[in-house]
C-alpha positions as semicolon CSV with decimal commas, in nm:
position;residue;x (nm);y (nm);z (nm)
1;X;9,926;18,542;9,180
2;X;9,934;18,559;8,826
3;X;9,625;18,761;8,769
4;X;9,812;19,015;9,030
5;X;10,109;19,022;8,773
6;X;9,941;19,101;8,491
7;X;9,684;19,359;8,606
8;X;9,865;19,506;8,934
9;X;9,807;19,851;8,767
10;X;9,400;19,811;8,865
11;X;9,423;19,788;9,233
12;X;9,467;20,171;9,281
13;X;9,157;20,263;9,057
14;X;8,955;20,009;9,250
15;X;9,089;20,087;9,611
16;X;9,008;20,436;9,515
17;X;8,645;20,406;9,370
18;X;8,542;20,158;9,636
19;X;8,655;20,405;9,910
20;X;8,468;20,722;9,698
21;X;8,164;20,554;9,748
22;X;8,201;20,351;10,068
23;X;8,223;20,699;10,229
24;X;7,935;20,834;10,110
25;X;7,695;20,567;10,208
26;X;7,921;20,631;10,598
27;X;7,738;20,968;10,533
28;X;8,028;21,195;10,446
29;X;7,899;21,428;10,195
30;X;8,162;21,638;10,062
31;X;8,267;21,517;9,726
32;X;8,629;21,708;9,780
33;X;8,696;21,575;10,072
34;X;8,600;21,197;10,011
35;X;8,813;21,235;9,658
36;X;9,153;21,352;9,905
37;X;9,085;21,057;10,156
38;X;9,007;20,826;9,912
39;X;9,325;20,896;9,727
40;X;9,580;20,878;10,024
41;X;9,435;20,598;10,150
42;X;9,450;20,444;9,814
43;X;9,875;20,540;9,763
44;X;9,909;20,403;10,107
45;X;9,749;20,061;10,023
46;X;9,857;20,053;9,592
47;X;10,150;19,825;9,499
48;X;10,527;19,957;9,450
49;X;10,680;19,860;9,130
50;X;11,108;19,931;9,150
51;X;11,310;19,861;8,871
52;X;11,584;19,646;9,011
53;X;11,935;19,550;8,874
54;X;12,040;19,193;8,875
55;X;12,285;18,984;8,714
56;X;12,109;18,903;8,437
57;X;11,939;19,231;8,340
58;X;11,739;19,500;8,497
59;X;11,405;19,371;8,645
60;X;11,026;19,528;8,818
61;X;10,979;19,409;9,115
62;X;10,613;19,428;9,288
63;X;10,605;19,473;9,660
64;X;10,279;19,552;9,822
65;X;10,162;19,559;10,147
66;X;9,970;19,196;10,188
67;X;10,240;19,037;9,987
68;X;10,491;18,829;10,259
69;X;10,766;18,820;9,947
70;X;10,795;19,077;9,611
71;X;10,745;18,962;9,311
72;X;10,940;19,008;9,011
73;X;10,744;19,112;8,660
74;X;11,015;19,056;8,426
């Protein structure tokens, strides 16, 4: 959990390259079109960092999609 805190910023980049290249060994050839799916799949799957306000300050708060609770950054 703590190596998600401090480099949460990564898992786009490597959702995005591992796609690139996953489809073209699937055999899709077109570089534009494996770049587009690539990088909506990639938003879809990324972690969501909100600035929230709380009593003691305003806060980031990480929610992601195989998280079961957010977790706060600051």
């Amino acid at each position: 959990m703590n190596f998600l805190k401090k480099y949460y910023f990564l898992i786009y980049p490597i959702v995005f390259v591992t796609l690139f290249f996953g489809m073209k060994f699937l055999g899709l050839e077109s570089t534009i079109t494996r770049a587009i799916i690539a990088a909506g799949i990639g938003i879809i799957l990324s972690p969501r960092v909100k600035k929230i306000q709380t009593q003691s300050g305003e806060k980031k708060q990480l929610t992601w999609l195989f998280l079961k609770e957010p977790i706060i950054l600051n």
